[in-house]
N, C-alpha and C positions, 0 to 999 in steps of 0.2 A: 549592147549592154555595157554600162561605164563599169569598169574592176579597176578599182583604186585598192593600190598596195602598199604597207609600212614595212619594211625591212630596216630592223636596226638590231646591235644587239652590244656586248661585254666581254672581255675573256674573261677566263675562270681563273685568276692567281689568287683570290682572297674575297674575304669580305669588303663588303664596299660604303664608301662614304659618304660624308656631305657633297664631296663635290659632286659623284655620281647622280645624287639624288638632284641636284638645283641646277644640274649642265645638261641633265640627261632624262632621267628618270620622270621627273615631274612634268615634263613634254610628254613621253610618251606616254603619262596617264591622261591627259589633258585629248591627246586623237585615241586613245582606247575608248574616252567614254562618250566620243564625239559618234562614235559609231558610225563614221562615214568609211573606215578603210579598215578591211583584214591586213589584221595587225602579227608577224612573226617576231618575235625577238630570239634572240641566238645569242647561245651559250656560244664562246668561242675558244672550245676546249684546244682543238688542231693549234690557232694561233696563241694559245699560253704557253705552247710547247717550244716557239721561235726564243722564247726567254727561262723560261723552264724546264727546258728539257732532260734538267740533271734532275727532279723534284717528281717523277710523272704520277706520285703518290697524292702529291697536295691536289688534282687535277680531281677527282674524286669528290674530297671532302670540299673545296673551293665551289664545284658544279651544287651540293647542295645547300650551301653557302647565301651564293647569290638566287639560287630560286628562291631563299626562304627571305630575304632580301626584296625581290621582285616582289615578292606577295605581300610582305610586311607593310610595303610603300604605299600600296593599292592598285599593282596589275593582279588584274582580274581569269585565269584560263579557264574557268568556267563560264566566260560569255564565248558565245558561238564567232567572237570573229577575233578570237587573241588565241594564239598558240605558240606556247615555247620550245625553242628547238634549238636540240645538243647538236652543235657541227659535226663532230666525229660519226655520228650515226646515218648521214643522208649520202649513200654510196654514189648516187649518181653527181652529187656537186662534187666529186673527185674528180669525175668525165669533164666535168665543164670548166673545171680550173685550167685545167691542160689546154681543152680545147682555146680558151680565151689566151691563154701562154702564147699560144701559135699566131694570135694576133697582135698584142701586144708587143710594143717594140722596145730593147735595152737600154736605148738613150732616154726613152721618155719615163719608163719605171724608175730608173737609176737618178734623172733630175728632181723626180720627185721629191718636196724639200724636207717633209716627216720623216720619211726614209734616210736623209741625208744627214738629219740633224741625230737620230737614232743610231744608227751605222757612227756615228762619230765618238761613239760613248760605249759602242762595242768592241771589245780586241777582237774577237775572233769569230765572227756571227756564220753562224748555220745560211746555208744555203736555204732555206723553210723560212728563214728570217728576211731572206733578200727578195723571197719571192713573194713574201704576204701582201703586197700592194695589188698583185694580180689574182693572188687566193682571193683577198677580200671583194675582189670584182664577183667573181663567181658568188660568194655570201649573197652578196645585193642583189644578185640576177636569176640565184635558183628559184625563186619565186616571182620572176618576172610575168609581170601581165601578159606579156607581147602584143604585139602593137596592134592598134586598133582604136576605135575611136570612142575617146574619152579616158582610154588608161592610163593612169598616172602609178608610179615609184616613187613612193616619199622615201627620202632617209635624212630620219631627225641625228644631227653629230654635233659635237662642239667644233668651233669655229675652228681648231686646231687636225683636224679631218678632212676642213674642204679640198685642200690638196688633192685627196685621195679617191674623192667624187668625181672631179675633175678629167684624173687620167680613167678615171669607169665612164666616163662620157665617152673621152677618147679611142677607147675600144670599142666602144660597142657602135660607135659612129664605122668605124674601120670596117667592123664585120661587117652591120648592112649594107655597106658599099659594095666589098667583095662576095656576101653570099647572097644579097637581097634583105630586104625591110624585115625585121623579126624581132629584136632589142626593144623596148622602152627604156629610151634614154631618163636614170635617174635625177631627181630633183632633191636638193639640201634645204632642211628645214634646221635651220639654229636657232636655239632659244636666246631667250633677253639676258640671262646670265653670261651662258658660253661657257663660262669655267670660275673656278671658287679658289683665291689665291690659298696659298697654305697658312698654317698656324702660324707659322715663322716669318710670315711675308714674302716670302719665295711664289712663283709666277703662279704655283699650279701646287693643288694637294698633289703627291704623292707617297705613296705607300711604301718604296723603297729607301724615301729619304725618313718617312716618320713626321711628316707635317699635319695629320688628316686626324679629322674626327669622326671613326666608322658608326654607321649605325648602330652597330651591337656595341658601341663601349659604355661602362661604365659611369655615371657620373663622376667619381674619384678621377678615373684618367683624363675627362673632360675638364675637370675642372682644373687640374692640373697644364694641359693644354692651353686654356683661356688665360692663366695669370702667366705661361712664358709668349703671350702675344706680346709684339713690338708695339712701341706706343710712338709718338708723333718724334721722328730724335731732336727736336727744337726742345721742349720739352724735359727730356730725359738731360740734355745737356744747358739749358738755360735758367733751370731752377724748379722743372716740373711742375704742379699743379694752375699756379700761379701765374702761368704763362699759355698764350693764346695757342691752340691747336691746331694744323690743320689735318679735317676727317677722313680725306683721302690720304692720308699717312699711315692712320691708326687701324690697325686689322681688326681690332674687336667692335669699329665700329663698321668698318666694312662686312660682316659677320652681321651685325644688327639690320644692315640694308639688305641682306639676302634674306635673312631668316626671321624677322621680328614682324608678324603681321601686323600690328600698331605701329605704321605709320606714324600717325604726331608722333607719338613716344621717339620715334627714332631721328625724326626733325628736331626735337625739342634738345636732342643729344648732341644735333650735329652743333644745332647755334649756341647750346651754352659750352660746347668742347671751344665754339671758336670763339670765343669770351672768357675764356681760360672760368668759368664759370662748375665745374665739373671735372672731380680729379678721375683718372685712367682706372684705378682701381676702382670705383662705382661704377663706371661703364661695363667692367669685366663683370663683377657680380649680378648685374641684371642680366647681361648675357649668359650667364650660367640659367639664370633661369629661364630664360626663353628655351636655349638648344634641348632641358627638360622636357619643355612645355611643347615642343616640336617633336621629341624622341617618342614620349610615351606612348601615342596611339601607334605608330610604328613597335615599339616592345610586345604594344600587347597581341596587335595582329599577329607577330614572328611567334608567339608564345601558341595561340591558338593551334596555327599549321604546324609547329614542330612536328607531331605524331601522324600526318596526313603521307598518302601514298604518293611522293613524289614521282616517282619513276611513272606511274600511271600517267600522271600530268607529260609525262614527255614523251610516252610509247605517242600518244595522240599527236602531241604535234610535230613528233617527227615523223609521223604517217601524212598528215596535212603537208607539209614543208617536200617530200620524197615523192607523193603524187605530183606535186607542181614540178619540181625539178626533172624527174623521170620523164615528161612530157616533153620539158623544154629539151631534154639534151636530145632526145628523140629526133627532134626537125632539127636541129643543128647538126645532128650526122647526116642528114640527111642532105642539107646545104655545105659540107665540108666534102661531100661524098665519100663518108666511109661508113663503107655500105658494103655488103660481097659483092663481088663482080658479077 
């Protein structure tokens, strides 16, 4: 019997945004409603902590945050094959972390380039923070098919993650070496985005910098956000309007290519931006009203489940997510032999 598995999931430091939604989110509704794979997604409360760990309060209010996030967007945990699941609550991927620690080697965690580019921007990072390349193995693998024919491991990430698939291959190749065939080695699924630059033009929304446009903001804060986009600097310095554009410069119109389901309209943008035919400030205003016109069925959904019993939604999948794991750690002590004598 084929058991095909999706493991992806978030940490919990906040509400989340456009980029989450068009790098991430929108994939994994896309195999939720394909109904070909038991889908978990994971709160990843333990890893909020590698950066939060002075805040352990926000951890809480963040966790129902992005559930109501999750649900606003259109995953679904009322179909029988998607269940959400808080890391801190699945006792047994604490076994398994450790366990894969013991395989996993220090040179090859530490080259890791996420890890290295992170560490490079922390003074003084927690030992929790040096070791989540190997936690997050155990994420991906508590719910491991194990092997057998036809099981597959998806995990949908932004392309800034393959690093990190990479060395969960690497272990888990090591283990079935050393204890025999058990792992399904993970597969990476990126979507056509990948990642959503920031307001500012900076690589990457983030939240600490304040580049993002969350799904719970205001149209005021959005719209504000849209008129400090950067515009083409030819432009800004050769006389603005007047002068020809180019579109991969302008973030409101890069913004229009992610989010503006009219196509023409957004070709029609690109060729008269490069015809100096269309000033920067009309492109920003119609963008105001797209990210609207994309926001509201997501408001109204988050509006609906405000009053719904979260926690319920998560007792279940973290009993779904604890059966699968409890099993696997199961035969891994078994192949590790720690076992009584």
């Amino acid at each position: 019997m084929k058991k095909k598995v999706v493991l992806t999931g978030m940490r919990t430091t906040g509400v989340l945004h456009l980029g989450h939604y068009l790098g991430a989110l929108k994939q994994w509704i896309d195999i939720q409603n394909s109904g070909e794979y038991t889908c978990y997604f994971l709160l990843a409360d333990i890893q909020a902590l590698t950066t939060h760990a002075d805040k352990p309060e926000l951890l809480t209010k963040s966790i129902k945050e992005v559930l109501l996030d999750w649900i606003s967007v259109g995953l679904d945990p009322s179909l029988d094959n998607v269940h959400f699941v808080q890391q801190s609550q699945i006792p047994a991927r604490y076994e398994l972390s450790m366990q894969l620690g013991m395989v996993a080697k220090y040179g090859e965690v530490m080259r890791n380039p996420t890890l290295k580019d992170e560490m490079s921007r922390q003074q003084d990072a927690s030992m929790g923070f040096i070791y989540y390349p190997v936690d997050q193995i155990a994420d991906i693998h508590m719910v491991d098919p194990m092997i057998g024919e036809g099981s597959e491991l998806l995990v949908p990430v932004g392309d800034d993650q393959l690093s990190h698939l990479e060395l969960a291959r690497e272990v888990v190749r090591r283990f079935n070496y050393l204890y025999g065939e058990l792992f399904t080695e993970c597969k990476a699924l990126v979507g056509k985005i990948g990642r959503l630059i920031g307001t500012n033009g900076d690589a990457k929304m983030s939240k600490s910098i304040g580049n993002t446009i969350n799904l719970t903001d205001s149209d005021e804060v959005i719209n504000r956000a849209i008129d400090r986009m950067p515009i083409d600097p030819a432009r800004s310095v050769h006389g603005g309007n007047s002068v020809p554009g180019t579109p991969d410069k302008a973030v409101a119109i890069i913004y229009h290519r992610a989010i503006n389901s009219n196509l023409n309209e957004v070709n029609e943008i690109e060729n008269l931006y490069r015809n100096a035919q269309i000033g920067d400030r009309d492109i920003k205003e119609r963008l105001k009203g797209v990210v609207r016109e994309f926001l509201e069925p997501i408001r109204q959904r988050r509006a609906e489940y405000k009053n719904v019993d979260l926690t319920k939604i998560l007792l279940e999948g973290n009993e779904a997510a604890s059966l699968s794991c409890s099993k696997l750690v199961a035969e891994v002590r078994k192949r590790m032999h720690l076992i009584l004598p």
